[in-house]
Every structure is written in structure tokens, then in C-alpha cells.
C-alpha positions, 0 to 999 in steps of 0.5 A: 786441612785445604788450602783454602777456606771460605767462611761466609753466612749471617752466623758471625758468631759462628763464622768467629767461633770457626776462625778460632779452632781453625787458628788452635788446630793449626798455628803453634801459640808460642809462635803465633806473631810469625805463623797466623797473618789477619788482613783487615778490609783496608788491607785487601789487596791480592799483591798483600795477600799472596806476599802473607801466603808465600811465607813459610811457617815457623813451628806451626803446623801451617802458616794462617792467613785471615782475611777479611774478605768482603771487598772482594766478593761485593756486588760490583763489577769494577775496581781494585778489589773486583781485581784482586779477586781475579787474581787471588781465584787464578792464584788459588790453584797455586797456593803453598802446601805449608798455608792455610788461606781463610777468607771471611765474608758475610754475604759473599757473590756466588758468581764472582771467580773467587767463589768459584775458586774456593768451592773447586780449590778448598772448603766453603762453610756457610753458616746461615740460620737453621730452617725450622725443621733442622732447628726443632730436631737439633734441640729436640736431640739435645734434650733427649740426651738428657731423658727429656722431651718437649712440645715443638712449640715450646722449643720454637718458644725457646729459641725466639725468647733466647734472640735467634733472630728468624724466629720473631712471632711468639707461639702460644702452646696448648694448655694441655700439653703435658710437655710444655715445660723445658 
């Protein structure tokens, strides 16, 4: 694993799903309370943050830092966290070989030096919705592996009724399509 990775996009569910394997892949359950760290956004400061990254793992395989990070990659220019970012993108290069450095924000500022630092140091994993053509040939995999198959408008059907939220109009699929059951 890097040192550091940066979870972002408007899937949170997914961006927690990540934050969970990343967690199960490398900190040790017997000895979770002293190898994985969780910073809210009321803790974010880089003195905070670097201080939990310069601590040493006890039986994992690295010691996890999380931090809630959207303070440090808002829109604005000035304060405190505009600061920390600063520093923790200067601190990137330089963070321990035994961490593992989870930032966690939905809709981080691509010009901010953290970001930066995070695409040249680490992983950035942005997980936006699907556009449509990924989306109907996803599902349109899955539902070959079971010997199935099914109208493109169906599918998109499907997703809007199950609450992906991109799609919002309701298709209306041809009467005679013979595919238009799942």
C-alpha cells in the first residue's frame, strides 16, 4: 500500500466501503485501539495529524490514520485548515514507511497543494456515479454471467427504481421487446 490515499466522490457509501478493506487489509483486530487512528473534522490539524502518522504500529501491518478531511480541501483560501493542508502536502513526502495516511473527503479542490501531493505521493480514488454507458455495460456483465440478458432501457429502469440518483426520468420500454423482463 502507499502512504497515502485519498478517498473522494459523491458515492459515500463507497468511499466507506473503501475506508473498511483498506482497515481489514491492514490493521490487526486484536490490536485495533492502538494501530488504526480516526480524526474527525473537529480534530483536523496537521500538528494532529502528523503527531498520529509518527507513531509506530504494534501488530499491524501499518498503523491506519483516517481523517475526515473536508476542511482541508474547501474552496477557501485562508485559515487554520488552508494552513494545515499546506503543510500536511509538504509533510507528504516524508511520511513513515510503517503508515497508512487515509484522507476522506467528498468534494475535494483539485488546485489545493494537498491534492496535489496526494496524486504525486499516493492514490487518489474518486468515486463519482457511473455515466451511462459504464453503467448499462456493468450491469449488462453481471447479468450475462447468469445466462441473461436485457433491454438497455430496462436496465436503466432498474437502477432509477432501486435510488441511483443521476437517473431520475423513468423510461418507458418497447411493448415488444421480448427482453423486458429481468
Amino acid at each position: 500500500w502507499p502512504r497515502l490515499i485519498l478517498l473522494c466522490g459523491d458515492e459515500s457509501y463507497l468511499v466507506h466501503w473503501a475506508c473498511g478493506f483498506l482497515k481489514e487489509q491492514v490493521v490487526n483486530p486484536a490490536v485495533e485501539a492502538l494501530d488504526y487512528i480516526r480524526l474527525s473534522e473537529d480534530e483536523v490539524t496537521a500538528s494532529a495529524i502528523m503527531s498520529a502518522c509518527e507513531t509506530l504500529p504494534f501488530m499491524s501491518a501499518k498503523k491506519l490514520v483516517q481523517v475526515d478531511a473536508d476542511p482541508l480541501f474547501g474552496s477557501g483560501k485562508e485559515g487554520d485548515s488552508a494552513d494545515s493542508g499546506k503543510a500536511l502536502a509538504e509533510y507528504a513526502a516524508k511520511l513513515p514507511e510503517s503508515t497508512l495516511l487515509v484522507l476522506v473527503c467528498s468534494k475535494p479542490n483539485k488546485t489545493r497543494s494537498l491534492y496535489k501531493a496526494a496524486a504525486k505521493y499516493g492514490l487518489v480514488f474518486d468515486f463519482t456515479p457511473l455515466d451511462e454507458a459504464t453503467l448499462k455495460g456493468w450491469l449488462s456483465k453481471r447479468l450475462a454471467q447468469y445466462g441473461k440478458t436485457c433491454d438497455q432501457t430496462m436496465l436503466l429502469n432498474f437502477v432509477k427504481a432501486n435510488g441511483y440518483a443521476k437517473y431520475d426520468a423513468v423510461l418507458v420500454p418497447n411493448a415488444d421487446d421480448k427482453n423486458a423482463r429481468l
